[in-house]
C-alpha positions in Angstrom: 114.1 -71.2 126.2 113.1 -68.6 129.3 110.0 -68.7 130.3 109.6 -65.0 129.1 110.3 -65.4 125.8 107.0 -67.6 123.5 108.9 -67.9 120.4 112.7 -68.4 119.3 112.7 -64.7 117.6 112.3 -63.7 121.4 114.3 -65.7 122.7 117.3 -64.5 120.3 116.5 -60.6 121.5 117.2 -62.0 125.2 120.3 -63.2 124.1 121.6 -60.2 122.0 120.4 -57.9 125.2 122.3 -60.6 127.8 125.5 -60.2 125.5 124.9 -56.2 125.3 124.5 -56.2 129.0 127.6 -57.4 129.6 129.6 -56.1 127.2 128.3 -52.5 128.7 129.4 -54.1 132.2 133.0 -54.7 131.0 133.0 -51.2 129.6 131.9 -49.7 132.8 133.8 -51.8 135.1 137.1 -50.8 133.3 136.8 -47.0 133.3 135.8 -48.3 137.6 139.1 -50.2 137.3 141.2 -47.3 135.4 139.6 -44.6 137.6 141.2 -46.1 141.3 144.4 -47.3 139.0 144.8 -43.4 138.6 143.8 -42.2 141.4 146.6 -44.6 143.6 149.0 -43.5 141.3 149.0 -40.0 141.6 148.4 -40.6 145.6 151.6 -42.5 145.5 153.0 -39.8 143.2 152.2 -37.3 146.1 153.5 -39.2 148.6 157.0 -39.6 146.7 157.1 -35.6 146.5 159.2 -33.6 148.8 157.6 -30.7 148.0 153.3 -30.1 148.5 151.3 -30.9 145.4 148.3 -28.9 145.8 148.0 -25.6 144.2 145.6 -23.3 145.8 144.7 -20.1 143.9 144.2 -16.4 145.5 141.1 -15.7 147.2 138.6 -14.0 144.8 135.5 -12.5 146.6 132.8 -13.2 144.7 130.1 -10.6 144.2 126.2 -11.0 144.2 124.6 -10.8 140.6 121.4 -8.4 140.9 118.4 -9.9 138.7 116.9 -7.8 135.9 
């Protein structure tokens, strides 16, 4: 047993949160893992192109909003 835990019902509740933590670790490390995987992809995809891959849109002046 931990020292935290004073009975074996406590002890199983460390457990279950230990496997919880790192179950949400995995979770969260492969959307980390997927997120760069993307993101060299399409940098790789942009250095492939012949052409410019951003699309800009039309300045649009935006206006001030005058309160009630």
């Amino acid at each position: 047993m931990l020292s935290p835990a004073k009975s074996v019902e406590q002890m199983r509740q460390v457990i279950s949160n230990d496997y919880l933590d790192a179950g949400r670790t995995i979770f969260f490390m492969l959307r980390v893992l997927a997120t760069v995987a993307f993101g060299v992809r399409s940098a790789l995809a942009a250095r492939r192109s012949a052409t410019p891959t951003a699309n800009e849109t039309p300045y649009v002046p935006v206006t001030a909003v005058e309160g009630p």
